[in-house]
N, CA, C and O atoms as a printed pandas DataFrame, in Angstrom:
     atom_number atom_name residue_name chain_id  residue_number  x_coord  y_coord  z_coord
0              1         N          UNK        A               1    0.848   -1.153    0.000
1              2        CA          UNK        A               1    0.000    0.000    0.000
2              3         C          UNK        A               1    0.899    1.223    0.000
3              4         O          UNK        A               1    1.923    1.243    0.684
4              5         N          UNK        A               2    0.525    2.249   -0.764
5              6        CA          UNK        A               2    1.024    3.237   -0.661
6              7         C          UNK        A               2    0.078    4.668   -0.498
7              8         O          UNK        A               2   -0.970    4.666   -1.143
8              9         N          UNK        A               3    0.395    5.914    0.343
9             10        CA          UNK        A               3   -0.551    6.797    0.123
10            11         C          UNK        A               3    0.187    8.151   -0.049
11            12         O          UNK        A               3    1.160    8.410    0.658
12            13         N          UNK        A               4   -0.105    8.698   -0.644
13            14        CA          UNK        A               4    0.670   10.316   -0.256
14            15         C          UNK        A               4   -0.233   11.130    0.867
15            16         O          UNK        A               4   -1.450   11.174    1.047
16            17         N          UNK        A               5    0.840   11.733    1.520
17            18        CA          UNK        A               5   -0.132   12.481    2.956
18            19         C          UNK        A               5    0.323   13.751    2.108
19            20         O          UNK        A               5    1.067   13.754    1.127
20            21         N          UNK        A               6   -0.615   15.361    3.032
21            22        CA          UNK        A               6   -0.599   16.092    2.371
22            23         C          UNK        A               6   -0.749   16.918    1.155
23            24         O          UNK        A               6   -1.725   17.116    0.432
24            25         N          UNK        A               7    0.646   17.412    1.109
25            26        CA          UNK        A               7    0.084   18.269   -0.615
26            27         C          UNK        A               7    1.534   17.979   -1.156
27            28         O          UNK        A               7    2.212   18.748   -1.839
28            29         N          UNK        A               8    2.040   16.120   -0.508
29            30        CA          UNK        A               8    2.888   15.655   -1.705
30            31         C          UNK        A               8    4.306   15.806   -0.965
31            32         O          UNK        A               8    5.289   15.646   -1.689
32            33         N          UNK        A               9    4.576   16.151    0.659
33            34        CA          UNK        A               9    5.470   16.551    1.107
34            35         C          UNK        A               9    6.242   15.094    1.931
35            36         O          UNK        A               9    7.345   14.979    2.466
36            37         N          UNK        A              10    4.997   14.014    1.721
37            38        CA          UNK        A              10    5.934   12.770    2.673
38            39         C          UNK        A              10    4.894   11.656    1.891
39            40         O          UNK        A              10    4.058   12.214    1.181
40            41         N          UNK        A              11    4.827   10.149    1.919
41            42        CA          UNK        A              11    4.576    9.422    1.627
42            43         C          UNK        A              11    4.704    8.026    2.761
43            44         O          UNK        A              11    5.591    7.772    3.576
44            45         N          UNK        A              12    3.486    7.310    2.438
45            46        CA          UNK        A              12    3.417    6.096    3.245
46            47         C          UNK        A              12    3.156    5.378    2.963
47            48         O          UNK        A              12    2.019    5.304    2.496
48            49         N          UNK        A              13    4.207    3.975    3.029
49            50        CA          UNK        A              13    3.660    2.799    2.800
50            51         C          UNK        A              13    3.925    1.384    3.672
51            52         O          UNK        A              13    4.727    1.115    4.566
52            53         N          UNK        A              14    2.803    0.553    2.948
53            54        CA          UNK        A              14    2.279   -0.134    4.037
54            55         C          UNK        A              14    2.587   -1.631    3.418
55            56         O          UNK        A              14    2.389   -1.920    2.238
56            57         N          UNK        A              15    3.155   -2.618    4.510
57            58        CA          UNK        A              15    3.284   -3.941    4.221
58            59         C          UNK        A              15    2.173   -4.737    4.815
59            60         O          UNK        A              15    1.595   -4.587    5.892
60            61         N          UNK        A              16    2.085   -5.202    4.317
61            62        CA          UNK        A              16    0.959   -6.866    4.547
62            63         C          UNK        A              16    1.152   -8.164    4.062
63            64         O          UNK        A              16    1.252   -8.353    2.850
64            65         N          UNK        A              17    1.219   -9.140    4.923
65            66        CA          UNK        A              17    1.981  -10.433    4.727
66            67         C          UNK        A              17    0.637  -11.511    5.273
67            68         O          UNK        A              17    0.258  -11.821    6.402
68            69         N          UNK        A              18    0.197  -11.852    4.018
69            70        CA          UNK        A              18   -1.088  -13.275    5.328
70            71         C          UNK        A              18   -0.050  -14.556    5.841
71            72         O          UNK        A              18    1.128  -14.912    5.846
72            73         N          UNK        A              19   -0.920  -14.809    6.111
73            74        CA          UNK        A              19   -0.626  -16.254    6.832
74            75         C          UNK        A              19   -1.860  -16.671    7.582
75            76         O          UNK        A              19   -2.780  -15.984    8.025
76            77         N          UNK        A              20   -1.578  -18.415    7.627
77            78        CA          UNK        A              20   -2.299  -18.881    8.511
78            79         C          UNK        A              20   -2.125  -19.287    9.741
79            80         O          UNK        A              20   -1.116  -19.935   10.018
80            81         N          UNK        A              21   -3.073  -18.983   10.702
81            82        CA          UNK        A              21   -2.278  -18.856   11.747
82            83         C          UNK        A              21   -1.816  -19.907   12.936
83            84         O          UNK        A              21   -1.169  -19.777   13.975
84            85         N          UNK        A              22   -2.662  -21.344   12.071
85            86        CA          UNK        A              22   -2.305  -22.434   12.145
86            87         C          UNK        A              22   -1.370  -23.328   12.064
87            88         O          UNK        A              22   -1.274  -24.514   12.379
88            89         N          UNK        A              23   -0.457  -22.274   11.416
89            90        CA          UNK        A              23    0.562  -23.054   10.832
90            91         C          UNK        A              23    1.822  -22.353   11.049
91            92         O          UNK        A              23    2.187  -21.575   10.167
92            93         N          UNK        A              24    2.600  -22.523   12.171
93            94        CA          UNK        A              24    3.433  -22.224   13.010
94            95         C          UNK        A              24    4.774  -21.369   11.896
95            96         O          UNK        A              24    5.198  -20.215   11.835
96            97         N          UNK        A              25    5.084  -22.659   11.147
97            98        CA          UNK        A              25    6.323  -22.285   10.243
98            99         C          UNK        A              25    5.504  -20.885    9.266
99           100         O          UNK        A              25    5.905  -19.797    9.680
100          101         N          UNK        A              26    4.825  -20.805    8.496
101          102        CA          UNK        A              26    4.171  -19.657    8.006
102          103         C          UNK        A              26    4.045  -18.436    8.909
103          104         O          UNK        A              26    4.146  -17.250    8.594
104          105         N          UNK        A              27    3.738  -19.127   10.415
105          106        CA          UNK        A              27    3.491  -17.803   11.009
106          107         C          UNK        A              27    5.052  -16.713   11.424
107          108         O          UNK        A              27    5.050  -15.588   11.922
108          109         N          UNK        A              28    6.400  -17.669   10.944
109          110        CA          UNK        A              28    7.557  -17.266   11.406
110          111         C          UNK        A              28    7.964  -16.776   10.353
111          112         O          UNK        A              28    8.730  -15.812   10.343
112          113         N          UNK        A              29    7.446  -17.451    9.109
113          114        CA          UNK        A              29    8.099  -16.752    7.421
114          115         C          UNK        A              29    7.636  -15.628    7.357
115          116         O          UNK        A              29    8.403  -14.731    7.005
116          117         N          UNK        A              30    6.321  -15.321    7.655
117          118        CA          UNK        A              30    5.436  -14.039    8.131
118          119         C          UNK        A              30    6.106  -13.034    8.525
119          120         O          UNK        A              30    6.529  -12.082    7.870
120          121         N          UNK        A              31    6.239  -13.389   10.186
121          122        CA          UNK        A              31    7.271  -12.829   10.891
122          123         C          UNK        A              31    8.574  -12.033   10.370
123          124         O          UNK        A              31    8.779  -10.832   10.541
124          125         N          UNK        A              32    9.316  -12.845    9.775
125          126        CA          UNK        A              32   10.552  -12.531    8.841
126          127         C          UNK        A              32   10.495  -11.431    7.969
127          128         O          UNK        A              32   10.970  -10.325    8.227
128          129         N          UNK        A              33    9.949  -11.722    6.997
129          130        CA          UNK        A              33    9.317  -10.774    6.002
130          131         C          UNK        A              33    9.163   -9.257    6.265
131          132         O          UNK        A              33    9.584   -8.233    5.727
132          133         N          UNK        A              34    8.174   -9.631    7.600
133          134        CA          UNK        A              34    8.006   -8.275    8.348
134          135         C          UNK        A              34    9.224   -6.939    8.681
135          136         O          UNK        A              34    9.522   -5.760    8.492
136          137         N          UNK        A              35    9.579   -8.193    9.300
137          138        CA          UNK        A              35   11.409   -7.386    9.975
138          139         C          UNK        A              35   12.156   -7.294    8.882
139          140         O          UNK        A              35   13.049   -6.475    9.097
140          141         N          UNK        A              36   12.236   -7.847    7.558
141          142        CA          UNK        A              36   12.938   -7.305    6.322
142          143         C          UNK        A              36   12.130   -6.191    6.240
143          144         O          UNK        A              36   12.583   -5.128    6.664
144          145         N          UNK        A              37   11.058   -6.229    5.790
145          146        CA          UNK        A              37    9.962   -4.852    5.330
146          147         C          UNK        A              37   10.853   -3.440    6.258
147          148         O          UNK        A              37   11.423   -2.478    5.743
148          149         N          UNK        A              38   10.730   -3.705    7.471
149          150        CA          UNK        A              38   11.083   -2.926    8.431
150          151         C          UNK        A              38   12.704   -2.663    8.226
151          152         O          UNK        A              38   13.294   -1.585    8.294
152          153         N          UNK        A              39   13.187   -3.843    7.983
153          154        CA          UNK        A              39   15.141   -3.007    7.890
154          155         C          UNK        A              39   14.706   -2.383    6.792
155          156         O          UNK        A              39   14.700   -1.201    7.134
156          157         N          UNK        A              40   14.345   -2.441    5.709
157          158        CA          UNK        A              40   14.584   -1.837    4.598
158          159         C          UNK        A              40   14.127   -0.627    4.733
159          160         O          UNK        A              40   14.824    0.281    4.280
160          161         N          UNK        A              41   12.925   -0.319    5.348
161          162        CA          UNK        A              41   12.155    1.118    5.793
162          163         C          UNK        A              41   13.239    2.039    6.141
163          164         O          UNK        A              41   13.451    3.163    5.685
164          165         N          UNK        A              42   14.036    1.234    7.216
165          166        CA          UNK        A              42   14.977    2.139    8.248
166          167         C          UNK        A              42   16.407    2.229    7.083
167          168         O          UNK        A              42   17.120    3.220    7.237
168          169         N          UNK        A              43   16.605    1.737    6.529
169          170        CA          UNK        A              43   17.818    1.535    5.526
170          171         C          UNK        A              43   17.740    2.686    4.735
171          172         O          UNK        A              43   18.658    3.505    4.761
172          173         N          UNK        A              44   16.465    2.886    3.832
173          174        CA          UNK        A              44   16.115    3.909    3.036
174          175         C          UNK        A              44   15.889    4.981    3.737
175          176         O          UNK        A              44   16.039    6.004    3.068
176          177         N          UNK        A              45   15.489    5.211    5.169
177          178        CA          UNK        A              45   15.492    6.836    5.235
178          179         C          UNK        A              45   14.046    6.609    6.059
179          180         O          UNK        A              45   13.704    7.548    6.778
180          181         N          UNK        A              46   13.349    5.666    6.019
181          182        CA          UNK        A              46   11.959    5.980    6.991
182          183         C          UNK        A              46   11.897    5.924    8.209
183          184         O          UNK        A              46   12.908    6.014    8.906
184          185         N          UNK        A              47   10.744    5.772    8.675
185          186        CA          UNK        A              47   10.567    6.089   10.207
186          187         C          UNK        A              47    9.145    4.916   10.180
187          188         O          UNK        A              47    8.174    5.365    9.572
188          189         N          UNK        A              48    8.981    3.593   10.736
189          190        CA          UNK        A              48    8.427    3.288   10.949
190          191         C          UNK        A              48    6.905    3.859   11.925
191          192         O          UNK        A              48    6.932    4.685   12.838
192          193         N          UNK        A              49    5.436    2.994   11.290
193          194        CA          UNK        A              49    4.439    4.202   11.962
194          195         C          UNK        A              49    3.777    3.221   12.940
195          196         O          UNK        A              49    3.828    2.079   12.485
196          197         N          UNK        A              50    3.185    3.294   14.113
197          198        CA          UNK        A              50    3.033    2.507   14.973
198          199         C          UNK        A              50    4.018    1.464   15.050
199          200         O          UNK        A              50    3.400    0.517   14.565
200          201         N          UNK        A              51    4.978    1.107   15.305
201          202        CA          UNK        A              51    6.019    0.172   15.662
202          203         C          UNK        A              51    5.503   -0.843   16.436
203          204         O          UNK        A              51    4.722   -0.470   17.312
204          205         N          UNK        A              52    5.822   -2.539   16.320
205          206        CA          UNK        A              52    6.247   -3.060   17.410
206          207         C          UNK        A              52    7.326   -3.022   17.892
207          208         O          UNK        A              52    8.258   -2.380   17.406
208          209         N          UNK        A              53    7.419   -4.024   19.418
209          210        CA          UNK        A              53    8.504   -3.662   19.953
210          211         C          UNK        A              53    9.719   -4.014   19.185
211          212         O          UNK        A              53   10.543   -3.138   19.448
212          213         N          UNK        A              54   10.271   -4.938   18.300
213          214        CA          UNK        A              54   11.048   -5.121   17.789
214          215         C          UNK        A              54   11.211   -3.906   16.649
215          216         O          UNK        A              54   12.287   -3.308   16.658
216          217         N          UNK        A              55   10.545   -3.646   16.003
217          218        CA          UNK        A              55   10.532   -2.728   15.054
218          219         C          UNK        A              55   11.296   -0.845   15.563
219          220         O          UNK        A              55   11.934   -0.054   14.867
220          221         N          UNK        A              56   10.868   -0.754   16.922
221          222        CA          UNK        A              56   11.230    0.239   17.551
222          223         C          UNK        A              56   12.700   -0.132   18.315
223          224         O          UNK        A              56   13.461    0.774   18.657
224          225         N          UNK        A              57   12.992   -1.462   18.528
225          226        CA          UNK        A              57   14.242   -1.676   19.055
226          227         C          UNK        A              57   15.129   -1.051   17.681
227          228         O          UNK        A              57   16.006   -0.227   17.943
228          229         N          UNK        A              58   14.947   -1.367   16.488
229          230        CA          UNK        A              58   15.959   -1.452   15.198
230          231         C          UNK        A              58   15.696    0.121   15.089
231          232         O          UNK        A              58   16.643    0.801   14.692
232          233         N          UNK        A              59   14.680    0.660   15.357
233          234        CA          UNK        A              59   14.707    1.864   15.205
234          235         C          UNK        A              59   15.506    2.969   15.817
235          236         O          UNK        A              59   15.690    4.086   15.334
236          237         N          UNK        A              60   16.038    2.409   17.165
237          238        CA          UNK        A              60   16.220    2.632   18.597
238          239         C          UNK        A              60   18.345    2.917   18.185
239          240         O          UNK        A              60   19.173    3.774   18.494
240          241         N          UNK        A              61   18.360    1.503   17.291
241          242        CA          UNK        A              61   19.609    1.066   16.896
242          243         C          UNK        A              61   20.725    1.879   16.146
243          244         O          UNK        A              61   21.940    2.050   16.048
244          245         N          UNK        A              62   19.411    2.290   15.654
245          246        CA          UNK        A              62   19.723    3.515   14.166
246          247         C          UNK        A              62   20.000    4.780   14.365
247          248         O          UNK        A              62   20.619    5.557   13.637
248          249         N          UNK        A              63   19.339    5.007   15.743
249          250        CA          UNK        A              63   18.717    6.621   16.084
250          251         C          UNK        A              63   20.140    7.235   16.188
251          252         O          UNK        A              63   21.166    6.559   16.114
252          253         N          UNK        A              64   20.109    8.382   16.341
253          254        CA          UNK        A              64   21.432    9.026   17.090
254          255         C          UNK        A              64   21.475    8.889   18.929
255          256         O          UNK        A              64   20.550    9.396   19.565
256          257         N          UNK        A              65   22.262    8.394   19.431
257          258        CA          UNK        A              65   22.278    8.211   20.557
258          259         C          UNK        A              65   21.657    9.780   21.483
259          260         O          UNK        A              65   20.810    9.813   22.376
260          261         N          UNK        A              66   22.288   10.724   20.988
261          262        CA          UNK        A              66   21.658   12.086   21.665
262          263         C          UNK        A              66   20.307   12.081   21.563
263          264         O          UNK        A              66   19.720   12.400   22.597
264          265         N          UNK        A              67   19.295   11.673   20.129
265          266        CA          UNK        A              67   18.444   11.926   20.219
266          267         C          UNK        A              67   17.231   10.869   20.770
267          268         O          UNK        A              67   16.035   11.158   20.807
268          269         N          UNK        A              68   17.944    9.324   21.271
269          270        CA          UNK        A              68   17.273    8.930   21.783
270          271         C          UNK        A              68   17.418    8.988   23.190
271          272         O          UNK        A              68   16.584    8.305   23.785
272          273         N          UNK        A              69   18.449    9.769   24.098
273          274        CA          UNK        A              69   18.371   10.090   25.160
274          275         C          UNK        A              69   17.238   11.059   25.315
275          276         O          UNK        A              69   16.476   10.920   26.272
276          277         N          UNK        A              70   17.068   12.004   24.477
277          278        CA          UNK        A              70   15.857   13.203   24.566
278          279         C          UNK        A              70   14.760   12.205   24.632
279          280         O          UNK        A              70   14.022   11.998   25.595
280          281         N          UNK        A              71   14.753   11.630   23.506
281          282        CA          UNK        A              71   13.386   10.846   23.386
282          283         C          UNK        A              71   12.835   10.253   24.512
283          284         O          UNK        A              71   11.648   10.062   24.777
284          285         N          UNK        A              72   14.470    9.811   25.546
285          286        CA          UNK        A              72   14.131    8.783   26.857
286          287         C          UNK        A              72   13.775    9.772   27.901
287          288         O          UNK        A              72   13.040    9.569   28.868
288          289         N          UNK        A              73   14.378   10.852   27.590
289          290        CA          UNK        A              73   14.124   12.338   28.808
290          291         C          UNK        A              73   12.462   12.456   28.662
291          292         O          UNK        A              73   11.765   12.221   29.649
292          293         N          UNK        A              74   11.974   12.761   27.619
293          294        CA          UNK        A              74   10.606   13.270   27.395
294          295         C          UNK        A              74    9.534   12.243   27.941
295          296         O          UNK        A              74    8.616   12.699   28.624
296          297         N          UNK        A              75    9.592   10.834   27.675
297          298        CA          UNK        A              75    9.221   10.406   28.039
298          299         C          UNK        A              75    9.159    9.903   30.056
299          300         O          UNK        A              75    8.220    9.733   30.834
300          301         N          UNK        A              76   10.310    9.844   30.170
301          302        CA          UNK        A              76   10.662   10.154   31.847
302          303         C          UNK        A              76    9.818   11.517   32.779
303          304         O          UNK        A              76    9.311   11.387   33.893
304          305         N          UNK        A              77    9.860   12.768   31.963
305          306        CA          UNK        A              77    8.931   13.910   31.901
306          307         C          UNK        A              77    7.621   13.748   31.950
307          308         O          UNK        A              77    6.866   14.405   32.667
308          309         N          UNK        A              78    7.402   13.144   31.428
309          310        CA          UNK        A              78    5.898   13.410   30.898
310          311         C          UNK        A              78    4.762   11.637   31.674
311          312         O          UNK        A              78    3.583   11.310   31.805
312          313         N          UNK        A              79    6.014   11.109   31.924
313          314        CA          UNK        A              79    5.243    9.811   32.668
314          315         C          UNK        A              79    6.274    9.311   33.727
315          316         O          UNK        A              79    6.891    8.260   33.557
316          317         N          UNK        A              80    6.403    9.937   34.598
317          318        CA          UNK        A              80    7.567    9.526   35.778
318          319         C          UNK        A              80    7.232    8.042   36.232
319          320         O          UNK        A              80    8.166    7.241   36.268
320          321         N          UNK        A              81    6.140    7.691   36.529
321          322        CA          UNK        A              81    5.837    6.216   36.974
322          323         C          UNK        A              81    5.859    5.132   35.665
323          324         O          UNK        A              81    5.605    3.942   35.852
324          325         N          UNK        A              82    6.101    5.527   34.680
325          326        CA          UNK        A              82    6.315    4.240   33.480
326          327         C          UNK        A              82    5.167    3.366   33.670
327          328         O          UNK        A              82    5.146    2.136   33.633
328          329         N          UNK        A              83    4.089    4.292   33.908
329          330        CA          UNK        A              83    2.767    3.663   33.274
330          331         C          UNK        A              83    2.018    3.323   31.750
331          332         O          UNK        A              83    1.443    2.334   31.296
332          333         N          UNK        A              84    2.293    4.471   31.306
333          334        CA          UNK        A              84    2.106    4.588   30.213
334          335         C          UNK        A              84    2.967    3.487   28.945
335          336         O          UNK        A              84    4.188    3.353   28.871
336          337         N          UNK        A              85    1.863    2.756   27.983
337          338        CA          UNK        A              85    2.507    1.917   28.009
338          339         C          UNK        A              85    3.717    1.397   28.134
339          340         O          UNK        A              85    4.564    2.112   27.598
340          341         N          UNK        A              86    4.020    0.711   28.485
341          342        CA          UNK        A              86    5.111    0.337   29.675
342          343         C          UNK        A              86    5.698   -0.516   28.606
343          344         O          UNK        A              86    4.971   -0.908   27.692
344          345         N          UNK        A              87    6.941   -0.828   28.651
345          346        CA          UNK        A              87    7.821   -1.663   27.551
346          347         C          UNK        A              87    8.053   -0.933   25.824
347          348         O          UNK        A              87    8.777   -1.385   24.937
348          349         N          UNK        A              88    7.314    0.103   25.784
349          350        CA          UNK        A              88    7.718    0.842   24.043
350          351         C          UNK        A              88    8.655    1.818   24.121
351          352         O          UNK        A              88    8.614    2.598   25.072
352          353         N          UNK        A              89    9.231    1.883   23.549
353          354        CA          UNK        A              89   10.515    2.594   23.191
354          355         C          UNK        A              89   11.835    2.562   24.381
355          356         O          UNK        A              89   12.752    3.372   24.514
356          357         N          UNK        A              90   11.620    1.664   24.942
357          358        CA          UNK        A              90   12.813    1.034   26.361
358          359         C          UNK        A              90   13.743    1.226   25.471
359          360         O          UNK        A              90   14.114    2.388   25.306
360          361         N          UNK        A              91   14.401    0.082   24.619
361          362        CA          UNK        A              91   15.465   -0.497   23.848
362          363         C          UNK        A              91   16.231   -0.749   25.311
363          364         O          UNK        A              91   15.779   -1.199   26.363
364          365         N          UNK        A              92   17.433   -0.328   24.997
365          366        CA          UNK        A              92   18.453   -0.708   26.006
366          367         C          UNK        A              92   18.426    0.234   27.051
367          368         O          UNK        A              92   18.660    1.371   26.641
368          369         N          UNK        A              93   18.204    0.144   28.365
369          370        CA          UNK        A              93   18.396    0.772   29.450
370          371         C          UNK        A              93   19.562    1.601   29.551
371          372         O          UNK        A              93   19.543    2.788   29.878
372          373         N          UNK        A              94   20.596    0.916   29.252
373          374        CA          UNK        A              94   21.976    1.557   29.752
374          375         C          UNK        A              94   22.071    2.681   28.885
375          376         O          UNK        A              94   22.386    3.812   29.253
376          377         N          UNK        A              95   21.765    2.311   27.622
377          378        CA          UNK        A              95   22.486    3.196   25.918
378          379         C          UNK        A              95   21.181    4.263   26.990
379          380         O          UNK        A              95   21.534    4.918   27.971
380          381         N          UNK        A              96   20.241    4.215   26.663
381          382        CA          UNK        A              96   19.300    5.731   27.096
382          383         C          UNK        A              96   19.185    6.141   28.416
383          384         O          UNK        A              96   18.551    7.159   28.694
């Protein structure tokens, strides 16, 4: 899938992989696929949109270390008790 947002200034696109979900090995080729879809996003220059957690770890990987300390500040700010969902955008404790 692809869409243009705006008036032509960014673009989005979208992967989709079936499977059945019966079927364990499909559900891992699935899987795979996905996380290629996703390196390649981050390879070329994108920014994955709702992330899972893996998807935001590679994202995490990529980032500039300064700017995922901000990212870890703002969030520390804005939710001191790590309620809010809890486990997204962690990556590595130590690095942020």
């Amino acid at each position: 899938m692809a869409r243009i947002i705006g008036r032509n200034h960014c673009m989005m696109f979208g992967f989709a992989f079936t499977f059945n979900r019966a079927d364990e090995d499909e559900m891992e080729r699935a899987r795979k696929a996905l996380d290629e879809a996703a390196e390649f996003a981050l390879e070329e220059g994108g920014v994955p949109w709702k992330p899972a957690v893996e998807e935001q770890k590679m994202t995490l990987d990529r980032m500039d270390p300064n700017t995922a300390k901000l990212l870890k500040g703002i969030k520390r700010f804005l939710d001191p008790n790590g309620i809010m969902n809890p486990g997204n955008w962690e990556g590595d404790r130590d690095r942020l």
